[in-house]
N, CA, C and O of each residue as an XYZ file, in Angstrom:
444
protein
N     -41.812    117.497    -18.907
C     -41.502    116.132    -18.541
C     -40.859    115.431    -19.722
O     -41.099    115.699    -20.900
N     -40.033    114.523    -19.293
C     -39.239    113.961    -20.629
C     -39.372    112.264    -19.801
O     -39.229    112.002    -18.607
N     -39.645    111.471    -20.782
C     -39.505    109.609    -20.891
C     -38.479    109.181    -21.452
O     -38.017    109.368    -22.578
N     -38.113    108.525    -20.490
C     -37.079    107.266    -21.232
C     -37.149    105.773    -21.148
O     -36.943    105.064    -20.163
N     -37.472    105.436    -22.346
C     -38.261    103.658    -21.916
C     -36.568    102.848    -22.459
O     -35.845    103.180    -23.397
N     -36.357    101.576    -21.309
C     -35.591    101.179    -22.149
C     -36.199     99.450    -22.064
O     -37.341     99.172    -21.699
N     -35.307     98.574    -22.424
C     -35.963     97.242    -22.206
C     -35.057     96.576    -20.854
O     -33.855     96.738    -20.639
N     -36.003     95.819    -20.072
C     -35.846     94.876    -19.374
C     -35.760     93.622    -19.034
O     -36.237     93.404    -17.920
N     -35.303     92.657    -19.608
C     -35.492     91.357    -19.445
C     -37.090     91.144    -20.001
O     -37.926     90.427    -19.450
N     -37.272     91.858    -21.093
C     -38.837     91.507    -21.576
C     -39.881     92.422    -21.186
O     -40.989     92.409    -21.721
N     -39.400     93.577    -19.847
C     -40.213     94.495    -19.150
C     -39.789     95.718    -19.713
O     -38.573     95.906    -19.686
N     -40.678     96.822    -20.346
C     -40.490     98.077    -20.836
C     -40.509     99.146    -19.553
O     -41.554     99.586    -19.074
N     -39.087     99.507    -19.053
C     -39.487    100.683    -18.376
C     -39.247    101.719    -19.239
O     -38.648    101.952    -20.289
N     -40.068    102.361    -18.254
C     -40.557    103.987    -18.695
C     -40.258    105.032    -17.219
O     -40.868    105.117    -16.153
N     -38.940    105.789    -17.796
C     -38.654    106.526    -16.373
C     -39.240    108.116    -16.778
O     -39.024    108.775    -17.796
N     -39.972    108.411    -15.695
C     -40.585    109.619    -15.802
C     -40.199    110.863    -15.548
O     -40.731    111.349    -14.549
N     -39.525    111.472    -16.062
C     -38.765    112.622    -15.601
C     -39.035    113.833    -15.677
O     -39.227    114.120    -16.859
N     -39.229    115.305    -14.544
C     -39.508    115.758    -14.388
C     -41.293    115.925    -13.682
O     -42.009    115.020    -13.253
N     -41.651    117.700    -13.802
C     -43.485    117.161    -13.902
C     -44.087    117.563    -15.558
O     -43.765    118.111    -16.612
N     -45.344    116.731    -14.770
C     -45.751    116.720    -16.314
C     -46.930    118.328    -16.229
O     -47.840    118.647    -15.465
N     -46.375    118.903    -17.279
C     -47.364    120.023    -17.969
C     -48.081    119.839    -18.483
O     -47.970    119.023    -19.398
N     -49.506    120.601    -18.174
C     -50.263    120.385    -18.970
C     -50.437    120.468    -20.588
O     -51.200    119.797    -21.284
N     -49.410    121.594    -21.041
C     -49.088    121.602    -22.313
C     -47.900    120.286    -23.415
O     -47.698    120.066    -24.609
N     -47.364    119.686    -21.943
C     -46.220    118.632    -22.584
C     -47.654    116.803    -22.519
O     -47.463    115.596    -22.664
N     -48.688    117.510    -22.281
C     -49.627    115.494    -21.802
C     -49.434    115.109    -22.979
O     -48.787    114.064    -23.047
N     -49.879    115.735    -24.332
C     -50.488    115.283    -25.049
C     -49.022    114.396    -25.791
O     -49.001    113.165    -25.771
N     -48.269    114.924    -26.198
C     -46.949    114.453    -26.180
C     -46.073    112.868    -25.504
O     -45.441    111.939    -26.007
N     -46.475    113.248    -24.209
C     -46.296    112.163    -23.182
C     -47.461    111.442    -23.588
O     -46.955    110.348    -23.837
N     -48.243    111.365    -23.737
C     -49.485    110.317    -24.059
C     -48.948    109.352    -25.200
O     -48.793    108.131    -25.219
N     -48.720    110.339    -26.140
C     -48.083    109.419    -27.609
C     -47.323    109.246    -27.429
O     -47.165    108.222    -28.095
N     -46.236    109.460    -26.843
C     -45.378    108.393    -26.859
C     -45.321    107.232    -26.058
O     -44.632    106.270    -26.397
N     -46.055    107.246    -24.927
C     -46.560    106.010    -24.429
C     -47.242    104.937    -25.443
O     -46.712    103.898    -25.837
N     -48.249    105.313    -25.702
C     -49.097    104.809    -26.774
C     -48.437    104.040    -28.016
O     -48.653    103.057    -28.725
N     -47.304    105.295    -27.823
C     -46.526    104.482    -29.437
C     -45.597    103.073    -29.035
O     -45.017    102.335    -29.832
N     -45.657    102.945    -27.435
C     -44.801    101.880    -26.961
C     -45.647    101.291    -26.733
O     -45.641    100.598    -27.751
N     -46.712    100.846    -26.013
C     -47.914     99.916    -26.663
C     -48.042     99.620    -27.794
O     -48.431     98.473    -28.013
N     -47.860    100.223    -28.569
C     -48.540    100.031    -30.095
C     -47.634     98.952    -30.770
O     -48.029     98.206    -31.665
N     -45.958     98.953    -30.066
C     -45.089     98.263    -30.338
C     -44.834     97.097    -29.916
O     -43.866     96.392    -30.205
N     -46.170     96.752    -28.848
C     -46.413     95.360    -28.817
C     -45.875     95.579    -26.839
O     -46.510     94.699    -26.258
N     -45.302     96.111    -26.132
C     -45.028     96.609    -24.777
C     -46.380     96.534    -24.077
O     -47.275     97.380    -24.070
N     -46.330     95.205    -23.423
C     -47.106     94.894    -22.285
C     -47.083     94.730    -21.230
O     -48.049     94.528    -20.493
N     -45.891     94.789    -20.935
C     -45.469     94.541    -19.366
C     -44.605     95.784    -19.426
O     -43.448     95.837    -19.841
N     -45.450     96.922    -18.881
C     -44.865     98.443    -18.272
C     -44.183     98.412    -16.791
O     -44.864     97.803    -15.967
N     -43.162     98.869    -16.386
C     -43.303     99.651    -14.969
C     -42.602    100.883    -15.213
O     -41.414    100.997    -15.513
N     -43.471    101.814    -15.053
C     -42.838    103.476    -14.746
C     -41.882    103.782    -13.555
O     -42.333    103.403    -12.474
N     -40.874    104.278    -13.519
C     -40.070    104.641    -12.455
C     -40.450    106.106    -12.660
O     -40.538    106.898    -13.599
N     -40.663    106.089    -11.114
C     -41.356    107.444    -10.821
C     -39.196    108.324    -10.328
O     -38.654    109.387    -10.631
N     -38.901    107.532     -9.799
C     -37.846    108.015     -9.242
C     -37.392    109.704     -9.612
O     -37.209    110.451     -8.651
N     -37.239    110.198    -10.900
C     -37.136    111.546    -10.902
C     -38.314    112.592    -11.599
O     -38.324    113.657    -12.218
N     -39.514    111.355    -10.973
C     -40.953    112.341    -10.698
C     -41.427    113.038     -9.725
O     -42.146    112.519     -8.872
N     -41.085    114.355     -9.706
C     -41.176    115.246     -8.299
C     -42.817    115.403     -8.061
O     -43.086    115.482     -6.863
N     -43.845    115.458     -8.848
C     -44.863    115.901     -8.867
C     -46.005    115.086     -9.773
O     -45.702    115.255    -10.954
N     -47.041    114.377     -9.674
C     -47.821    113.621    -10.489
C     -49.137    114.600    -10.495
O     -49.536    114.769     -9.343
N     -49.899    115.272    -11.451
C     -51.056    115.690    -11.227
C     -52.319    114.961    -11.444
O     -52.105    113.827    -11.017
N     -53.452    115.028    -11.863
C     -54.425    114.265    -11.944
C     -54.575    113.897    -13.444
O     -55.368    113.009    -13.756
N     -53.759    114.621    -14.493
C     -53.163    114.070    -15.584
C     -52.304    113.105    -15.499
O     -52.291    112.324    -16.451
N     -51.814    112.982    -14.919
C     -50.379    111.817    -14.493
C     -51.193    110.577    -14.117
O     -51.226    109.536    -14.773
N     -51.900    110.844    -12.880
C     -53.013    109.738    -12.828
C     -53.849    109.200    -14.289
O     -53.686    108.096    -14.808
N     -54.267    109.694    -14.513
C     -54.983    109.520    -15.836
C     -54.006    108.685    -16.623
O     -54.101    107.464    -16.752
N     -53.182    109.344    -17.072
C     -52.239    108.219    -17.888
C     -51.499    107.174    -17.404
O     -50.966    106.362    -18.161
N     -51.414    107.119    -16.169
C     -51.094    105.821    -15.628
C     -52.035    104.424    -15.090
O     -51.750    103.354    -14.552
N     -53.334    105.105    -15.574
C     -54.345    104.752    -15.242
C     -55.018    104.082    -16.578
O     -55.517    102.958    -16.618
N     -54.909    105.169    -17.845
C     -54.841    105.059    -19.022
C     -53.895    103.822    -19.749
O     -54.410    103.206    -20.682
N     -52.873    103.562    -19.426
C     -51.814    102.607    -20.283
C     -52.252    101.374    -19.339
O     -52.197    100.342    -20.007
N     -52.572    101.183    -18.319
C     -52.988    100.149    -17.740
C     -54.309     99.745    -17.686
O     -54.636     99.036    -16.735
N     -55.051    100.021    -18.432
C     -56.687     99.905    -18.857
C     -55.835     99.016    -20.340
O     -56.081     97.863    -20.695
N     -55.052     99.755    -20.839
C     -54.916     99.384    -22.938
C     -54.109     98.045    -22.480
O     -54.345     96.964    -23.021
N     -53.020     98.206    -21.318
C     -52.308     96.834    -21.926
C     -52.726     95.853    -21.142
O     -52.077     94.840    -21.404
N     -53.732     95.622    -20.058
C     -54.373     94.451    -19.678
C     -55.439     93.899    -20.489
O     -55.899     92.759    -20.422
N     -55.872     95.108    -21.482
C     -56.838     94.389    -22.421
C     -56.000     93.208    -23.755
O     -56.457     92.518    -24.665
N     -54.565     93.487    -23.215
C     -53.546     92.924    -24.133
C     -52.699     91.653    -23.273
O     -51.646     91.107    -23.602
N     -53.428     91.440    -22.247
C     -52.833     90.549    -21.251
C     -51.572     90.758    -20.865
O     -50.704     89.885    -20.849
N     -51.410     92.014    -20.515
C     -50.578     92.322    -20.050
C     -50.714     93.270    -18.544
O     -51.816     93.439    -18.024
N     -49.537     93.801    -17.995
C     -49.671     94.756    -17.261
C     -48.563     96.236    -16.173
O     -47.349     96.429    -16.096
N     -49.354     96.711    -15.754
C     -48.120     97.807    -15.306
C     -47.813     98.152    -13.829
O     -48.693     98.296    -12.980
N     -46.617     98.262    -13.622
C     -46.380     98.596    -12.189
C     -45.677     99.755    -11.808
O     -45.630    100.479    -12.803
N     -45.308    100.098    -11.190
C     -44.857    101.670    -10.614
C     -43.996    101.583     -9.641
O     -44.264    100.771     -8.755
N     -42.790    102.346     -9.533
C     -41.782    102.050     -8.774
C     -41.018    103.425     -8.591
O     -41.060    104.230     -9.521
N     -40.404    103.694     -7.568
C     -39.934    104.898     -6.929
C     -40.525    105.893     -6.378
O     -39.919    106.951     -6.210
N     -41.815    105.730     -5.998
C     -42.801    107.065     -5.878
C     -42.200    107.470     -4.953
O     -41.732    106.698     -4.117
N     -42.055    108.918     -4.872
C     -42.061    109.244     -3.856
C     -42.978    110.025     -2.588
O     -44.077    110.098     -3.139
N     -43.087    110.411     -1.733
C     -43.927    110.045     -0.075
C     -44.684    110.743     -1.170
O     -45.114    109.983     -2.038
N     -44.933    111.979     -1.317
C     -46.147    112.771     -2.005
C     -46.949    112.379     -3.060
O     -48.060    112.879     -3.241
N     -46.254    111.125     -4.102
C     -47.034    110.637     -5.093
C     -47.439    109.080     -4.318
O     -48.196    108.226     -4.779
N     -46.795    109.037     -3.212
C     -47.451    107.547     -2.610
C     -48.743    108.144     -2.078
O     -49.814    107.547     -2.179
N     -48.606    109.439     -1.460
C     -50.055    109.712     -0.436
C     -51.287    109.946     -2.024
O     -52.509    109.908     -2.165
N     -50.664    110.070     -2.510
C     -52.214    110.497     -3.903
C     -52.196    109.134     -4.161
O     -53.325    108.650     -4.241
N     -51.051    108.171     -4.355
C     -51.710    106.794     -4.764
C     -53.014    106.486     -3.680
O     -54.181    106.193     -3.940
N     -52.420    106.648     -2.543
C     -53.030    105.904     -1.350
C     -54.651    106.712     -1.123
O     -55.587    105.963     -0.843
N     -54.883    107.962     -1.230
C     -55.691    108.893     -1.360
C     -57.244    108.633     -2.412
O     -58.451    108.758     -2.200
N     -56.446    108.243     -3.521
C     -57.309    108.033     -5.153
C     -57.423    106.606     -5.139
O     -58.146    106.118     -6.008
N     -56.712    105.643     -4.125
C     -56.751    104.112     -4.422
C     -55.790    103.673     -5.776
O     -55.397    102.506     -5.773
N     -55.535    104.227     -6.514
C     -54.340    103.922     -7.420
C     -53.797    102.731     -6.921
O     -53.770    101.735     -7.643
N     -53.387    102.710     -5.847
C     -52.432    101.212     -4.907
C     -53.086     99.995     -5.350
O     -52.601     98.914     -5.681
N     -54.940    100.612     -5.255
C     -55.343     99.295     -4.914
C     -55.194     98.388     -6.314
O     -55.175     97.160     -6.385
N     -55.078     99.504     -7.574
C     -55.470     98.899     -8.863
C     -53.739     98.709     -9.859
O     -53.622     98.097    -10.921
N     -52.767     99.331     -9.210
C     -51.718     99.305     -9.997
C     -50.835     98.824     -8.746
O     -50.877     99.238     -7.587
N     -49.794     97.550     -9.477
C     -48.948     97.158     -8.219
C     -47.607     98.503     -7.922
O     -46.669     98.817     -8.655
N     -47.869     98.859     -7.054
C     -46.268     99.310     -6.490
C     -45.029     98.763     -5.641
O     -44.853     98.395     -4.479
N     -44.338     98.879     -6.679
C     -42.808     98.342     -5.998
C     -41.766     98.911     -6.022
O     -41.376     99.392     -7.085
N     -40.744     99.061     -4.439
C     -39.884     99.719     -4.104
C     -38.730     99.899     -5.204
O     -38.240    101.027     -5.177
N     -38.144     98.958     -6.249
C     -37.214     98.809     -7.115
C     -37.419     98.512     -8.167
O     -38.235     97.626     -8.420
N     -36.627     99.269     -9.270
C     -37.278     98.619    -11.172
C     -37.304     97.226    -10.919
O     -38.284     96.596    -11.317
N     -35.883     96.313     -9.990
C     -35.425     95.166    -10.383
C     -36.813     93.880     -9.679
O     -37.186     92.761    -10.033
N     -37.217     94.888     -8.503
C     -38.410     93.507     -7.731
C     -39.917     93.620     -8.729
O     -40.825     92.791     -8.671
N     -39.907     94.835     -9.616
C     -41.380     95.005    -10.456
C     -40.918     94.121    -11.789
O     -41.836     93.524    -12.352
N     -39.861     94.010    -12.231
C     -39.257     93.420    -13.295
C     -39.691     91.894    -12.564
O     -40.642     91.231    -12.977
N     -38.964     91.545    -11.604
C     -39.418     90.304    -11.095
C     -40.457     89.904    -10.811
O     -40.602     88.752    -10.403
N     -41.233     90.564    -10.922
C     -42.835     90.349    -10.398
C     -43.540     89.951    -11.656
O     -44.754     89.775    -11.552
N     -43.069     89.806    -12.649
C     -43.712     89.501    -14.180
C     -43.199     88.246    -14.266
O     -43.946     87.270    -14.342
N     -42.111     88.160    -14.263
C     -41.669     86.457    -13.893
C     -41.684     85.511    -12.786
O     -41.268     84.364    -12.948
């Protein structure tokens, strides 16, 4: 899996690309982390060329949104597709992270 965060009108996306290996998490973790660390509180991940989320994927999306609401901030998720919507919908993920159809309406949703 490879990330690419860029800035948004004040919103850090983070597009998720590929799946994530279990040997590439630890990697993907820090560098998340290191974009928190940089003060990035208002996340939304574009799932868009995420074919596959495992229960690691959960975890860290679950993970960066535990750290940056303790920072008054928060994260949203956008592009899932049907198979990572049914595990949102499955695990409740939905109920605790907003999902939205487009980077541009989750970007808007902070303002």
């Amino acid at each position: 899996m490879e990330i690419r965060a860029e800035a948004h009108s004040g919103v850090t996306v983070i597009a998720l690309v590929g799946e994530l290996l279990t040997e590439e998490f630890a990697q993907i973790e820090r560098q998340i982390n290191e974009l928190i660390g940089q003060d990035a509180r208002r996340l939304v991940f574009d799932l868009a060329s995420c074919r596959m989320l495992s229960s690691q994927g959960l975890g860290l999306l679950l993970g960066a949104t535990k750290r940056v609401r303790r920072m008054k901030g928060d994260v949203k998720v956008v592009n899932a597709n049907e198979r990572i919507m049914n595990l949102f919908q499955l695990t409740n993920v939905n109920t605790v992270i907003g999902i939205y159809p487009t980077v541009d309406s989750a970007v808007q949703s902070f303002h």
